[in-house]
N, C-alpha and C positions, 0 to 999 in steps of 0.2 A: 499589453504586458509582454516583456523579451523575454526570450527562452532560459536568459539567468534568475530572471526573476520568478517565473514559473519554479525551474529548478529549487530554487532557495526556498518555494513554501513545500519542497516536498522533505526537503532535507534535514528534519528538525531536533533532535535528542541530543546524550554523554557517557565512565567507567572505570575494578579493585578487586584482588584474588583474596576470601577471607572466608572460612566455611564456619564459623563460628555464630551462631547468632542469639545474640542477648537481648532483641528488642521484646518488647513487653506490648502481646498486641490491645487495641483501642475496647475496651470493655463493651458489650453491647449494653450495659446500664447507661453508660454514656450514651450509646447511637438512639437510645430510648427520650430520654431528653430532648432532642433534637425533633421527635418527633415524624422521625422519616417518612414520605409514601416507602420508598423503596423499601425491601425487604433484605434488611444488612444481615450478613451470615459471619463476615469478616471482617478487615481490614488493620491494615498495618502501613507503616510511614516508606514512601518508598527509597527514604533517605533516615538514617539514625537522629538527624538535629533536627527531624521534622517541619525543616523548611519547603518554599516551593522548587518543586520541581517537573520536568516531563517524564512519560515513559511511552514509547513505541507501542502499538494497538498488544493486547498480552495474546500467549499462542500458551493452548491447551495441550499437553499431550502428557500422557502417560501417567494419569493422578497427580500431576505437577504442573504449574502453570506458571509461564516465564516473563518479567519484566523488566522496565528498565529504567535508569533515574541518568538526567542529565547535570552532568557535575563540573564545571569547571571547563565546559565545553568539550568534554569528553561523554560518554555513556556507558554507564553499568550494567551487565547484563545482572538479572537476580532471579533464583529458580526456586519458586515455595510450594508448599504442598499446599495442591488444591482444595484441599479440605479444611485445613488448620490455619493455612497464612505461613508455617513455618518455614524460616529460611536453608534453604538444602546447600546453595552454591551459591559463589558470586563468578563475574568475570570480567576481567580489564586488562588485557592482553595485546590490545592494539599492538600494531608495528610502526604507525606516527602517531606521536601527543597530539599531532592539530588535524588529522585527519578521520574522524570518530562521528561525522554523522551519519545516520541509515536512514534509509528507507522498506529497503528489503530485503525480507528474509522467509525461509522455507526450510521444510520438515524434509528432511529425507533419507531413510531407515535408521531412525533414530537418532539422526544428526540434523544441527543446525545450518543453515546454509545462510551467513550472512553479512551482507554487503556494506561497506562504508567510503562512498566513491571512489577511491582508488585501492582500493581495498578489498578482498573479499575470504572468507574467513567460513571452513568448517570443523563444528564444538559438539563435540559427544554432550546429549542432554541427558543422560543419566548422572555425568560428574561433570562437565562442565567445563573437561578438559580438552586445551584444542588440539585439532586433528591436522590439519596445515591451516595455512597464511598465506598468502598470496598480495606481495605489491605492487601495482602495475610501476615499473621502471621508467616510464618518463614520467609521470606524478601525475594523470589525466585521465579522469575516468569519471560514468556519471554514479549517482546512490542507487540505483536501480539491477537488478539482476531478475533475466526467468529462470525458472527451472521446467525441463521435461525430460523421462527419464531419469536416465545415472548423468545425465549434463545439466551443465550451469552455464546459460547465456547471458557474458556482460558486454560491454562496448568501453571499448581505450580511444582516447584521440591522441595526437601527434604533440609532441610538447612546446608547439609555439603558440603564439594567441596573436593573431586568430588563428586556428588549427588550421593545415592545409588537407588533414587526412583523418577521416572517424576508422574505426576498427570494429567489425564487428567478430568475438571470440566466443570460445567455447572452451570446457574441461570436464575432464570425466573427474566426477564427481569423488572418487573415488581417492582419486589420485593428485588432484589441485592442479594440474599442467595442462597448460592452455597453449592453444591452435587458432589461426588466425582464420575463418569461415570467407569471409570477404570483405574490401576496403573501399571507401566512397573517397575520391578525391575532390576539394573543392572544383568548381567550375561557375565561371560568369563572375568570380568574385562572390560566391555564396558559400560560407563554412560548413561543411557536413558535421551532424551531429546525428547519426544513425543508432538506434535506441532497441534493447531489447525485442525479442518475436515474440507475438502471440504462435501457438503452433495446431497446424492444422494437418491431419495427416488423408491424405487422399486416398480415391479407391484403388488403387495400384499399391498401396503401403507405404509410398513414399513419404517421407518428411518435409514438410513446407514451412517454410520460416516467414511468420507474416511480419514485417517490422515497420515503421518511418523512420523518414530520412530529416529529422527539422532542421535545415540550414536554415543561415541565415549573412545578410549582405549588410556586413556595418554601417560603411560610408551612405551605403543608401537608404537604411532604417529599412528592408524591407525583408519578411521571410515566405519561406516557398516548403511546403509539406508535401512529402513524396511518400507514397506506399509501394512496397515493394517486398513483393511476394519471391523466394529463394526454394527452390529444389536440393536441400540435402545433398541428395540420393543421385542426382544426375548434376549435382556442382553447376545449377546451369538458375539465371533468372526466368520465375515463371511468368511474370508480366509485373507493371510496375505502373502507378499512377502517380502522373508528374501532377505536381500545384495542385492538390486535393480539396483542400481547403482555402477558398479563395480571402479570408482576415489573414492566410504565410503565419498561421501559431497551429497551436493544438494541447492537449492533454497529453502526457509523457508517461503513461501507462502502455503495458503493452494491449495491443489490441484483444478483443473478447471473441472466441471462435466458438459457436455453437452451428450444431447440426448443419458445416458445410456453409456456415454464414461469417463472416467479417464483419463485427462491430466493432467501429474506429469512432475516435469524439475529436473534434475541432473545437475551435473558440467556444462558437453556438451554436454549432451541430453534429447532430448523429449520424453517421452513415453505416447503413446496412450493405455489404457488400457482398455480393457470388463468390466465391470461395475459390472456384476452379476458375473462373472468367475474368474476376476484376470487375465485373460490372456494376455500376450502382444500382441493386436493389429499390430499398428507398431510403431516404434522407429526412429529417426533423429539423428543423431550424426553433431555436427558442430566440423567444424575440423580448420576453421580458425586462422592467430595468434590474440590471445587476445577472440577470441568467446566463453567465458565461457558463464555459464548463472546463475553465482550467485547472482543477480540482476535484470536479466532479469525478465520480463513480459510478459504477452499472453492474448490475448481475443479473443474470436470467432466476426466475422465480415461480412455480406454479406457472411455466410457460407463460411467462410475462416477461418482460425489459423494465427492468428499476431504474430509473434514471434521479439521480441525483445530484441536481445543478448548483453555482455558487449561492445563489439565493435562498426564500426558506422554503423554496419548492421545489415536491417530491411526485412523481410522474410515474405510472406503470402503462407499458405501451405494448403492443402489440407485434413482437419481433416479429415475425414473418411480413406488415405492413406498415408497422410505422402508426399506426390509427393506436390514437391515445384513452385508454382504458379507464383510467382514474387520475386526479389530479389532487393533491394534496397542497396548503398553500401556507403553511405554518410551521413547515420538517426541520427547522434549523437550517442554519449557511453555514459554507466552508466545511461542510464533511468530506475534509481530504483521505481521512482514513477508509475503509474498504469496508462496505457493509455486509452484516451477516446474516443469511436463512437459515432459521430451525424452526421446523416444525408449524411453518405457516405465517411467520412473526420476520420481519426485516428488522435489525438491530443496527443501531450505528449511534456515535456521539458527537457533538456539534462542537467545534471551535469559535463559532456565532454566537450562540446561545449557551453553552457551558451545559448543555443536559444529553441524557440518556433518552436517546428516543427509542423504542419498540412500537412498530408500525404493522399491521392485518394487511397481508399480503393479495389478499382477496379484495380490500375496501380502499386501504387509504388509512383505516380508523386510528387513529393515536389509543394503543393501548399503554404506551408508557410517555411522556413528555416530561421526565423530573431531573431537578435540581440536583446535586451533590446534598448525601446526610448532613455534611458537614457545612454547607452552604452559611447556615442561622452561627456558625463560629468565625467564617473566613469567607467573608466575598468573595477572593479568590478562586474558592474551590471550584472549579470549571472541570463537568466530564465532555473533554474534548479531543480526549482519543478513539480510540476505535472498539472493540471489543473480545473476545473467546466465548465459548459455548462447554461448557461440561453437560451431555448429555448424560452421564450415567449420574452426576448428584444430582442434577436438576439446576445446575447454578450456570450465572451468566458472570464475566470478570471483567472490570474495567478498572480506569485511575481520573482522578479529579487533581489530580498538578501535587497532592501533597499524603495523597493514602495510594495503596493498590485495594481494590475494594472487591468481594464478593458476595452475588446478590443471588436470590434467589430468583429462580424466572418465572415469570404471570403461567397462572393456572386461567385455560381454555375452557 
């Protein structure tokens, strides 16, 4: 798989300013018909002509819960009350009509932070109006943004193709004006494509920017993955591993920093890295058919490593060694979206499989494995996004390509 094509499954959704909302939500008489396992609380069309559509994994915050419908190759943002389904806000504000797909986005004091390749954009969630705009000027940037702190770390390249130079930036948050941190020039004929930091902050206080570097050399079909650890605080690189991953690909997440550790994912494997040293820890290699992990996700869990591969297996491992905990072999494939822990239960939805899975963080066990309500009306209806968590109702939110749906979550 090239590093466009990677790109291109992360980058998937579309967007209209309209705070009126006349939809008439889906009766639970009706979801009763249908017979659901799930337990429908809600659900409304995430589009008015109740055709198909996508929306970005939904993000809970403040009794209101935000989605989004792809429209015309654009993306709507749309902000409803968690409790009722009703619609509060819309948003379609982009700065390019053809430049509207995301990846990511984040919460940060009460703003949205978020990104659309060249694009990056923060929106008051209270109303929904935005706060700046930001377009990178040569038209080159990936769907990806971190945040830590009052900053937002994206990455611009240089506007030729093949790029001669990645950029890795920053902005305070606050302010949308961005600073250039540091610049990867190509070399050997290899194009840098230098990619958001995980962040790790050391015992001295200083800021370390964990990132990769995935170039890649056309004429010679071949790529080369570089980690490369960045001192903030002393402007200075703290060590850097050249050609990490000997398949030259990887997963385009920023890396996962717990307690002093570096977890980085390659094609088909994991690497546990020292934090201060760069040294390889240990390493997991999946060898299954289909078990890449260009897509794949991870979270730490009940002190465990969730590992979620392209296939329909689901792995809890032992982050300090690498020694595999539980194996699950049924979790769905292609869970590119980011999975979620509450209260003991791993959630996440399949783009494979079209179902909601809730997985027992302790076992493996499939507490949830279900289809869309609406499944017995539309084949289509696939829950293949990601999810939110409302701990104070008790409800969990997702979308199946043609409702935003709210469900109640399994009782322990």
């Amino acid at each position: 798989m090239t590093l466009f094509v990677a790109i291109f499954l992360f980058a998937l959704f579309s967007c209209k300013k309209n705070i009126e909302d006349d939809l008439v939500p889906i009766s639970c008489e009706d979801c009763d018909t249908l017979k659901p396992k799930l337990a429908l609380v809600w659900q409304e069309p995430l589009w008015p002509d109740l055709g198909q559509y996508n929306s970005f994994s939904p993000l809970y915050w403040n009794d209101n819960v935000l989605f989004s419908a792809k429209i015309d190759g654009g993306e709507i943002l749309r902000m409803r009350n968690a409790n009722t389904g009703k619609l509060i806000w819309e948003w379609n504000e982009h700065l390019s009509p053809n430049n509207r797909f995301s990846h990511s986005k984040f919460v940060h004091k009460g703003n949205l932070i978020y990104c659309t390749s060249n694009e990056v954009y923060s929106i008051n969630l209270e109303n929904g109006q935005t706060i700046w705009a930001y377009k990178n000027p040569t038209g080159n940037g990936l769907p990806f943004i971190s945040v830590f702190g009052d900053y937002v770390f994206h990455t611009h390249v240089s506007g030729k193709f093949p790029n001669l130079t990645s950029y890795l930036v920053r902005a305070n948050i606050n302010e949308g004006v961005w600073d250039t941190i540091y610049t990867i020039k190509m070399k050997d004929g290899y194009t840098p494509f230098v990619s958001p930091p995980g962040i790790w902050i050391n015992p001295h206080g200083d800021t370390i920017l964990i990132s990769q570097n995935r170039s890649y050399n056309y004429p010679a079909s071949d790529g080369q993955i570089d980690l490369i650890a960045y001192n903030m605080n002393k402007d200075s690189i703290l060590y850097e591993i050249i050609d990490l991953d000997p398949q030259g690909d990887s997963n385009v997440r920023p890396p996962l920093v717990w307690e002093d550790k570096v977890y980085f994912i390659g094609v088909r494997t994991v690497y546990c890295i020292d934090a201060p040293t760069g040294e390889i820890i240990w390493q997991k290699y999946f060898s299954e058919v289909g078990e890449h992990l260009w897509t794949c996700n991870i979270l730490i869990a009940e002190d465990k490593l969730i590992v979620n591969p392209d296939n329909q297996n689901l792995y809890a491992l032992n982050p300090h060694t690498g020694e595999e905990i539980w194996k699950e072999t049924n979790s769905g494939s292609t869970c590119w979206n980011d999975m979620v822990f509450y209260e003991g239960i791993v959630y996440f939805g399949s783009w494979g499989e079209g179902r909601l899975y809730a997985v027992d963080a302790q076992t493996g066990e499939h507490i949830w494995a279900e289809q869309s309500p609406n499944k017995a009306k539309d084949s289509r209806a696939n829950i293949n996004t990601g999810v939110a968590i409302n701990p104070d109702l008790g409800y969990i939110y997702t979308a199946d390509g043609f409702f935003a749906m709210c469900i109640k979550l399994p009782e322990r």
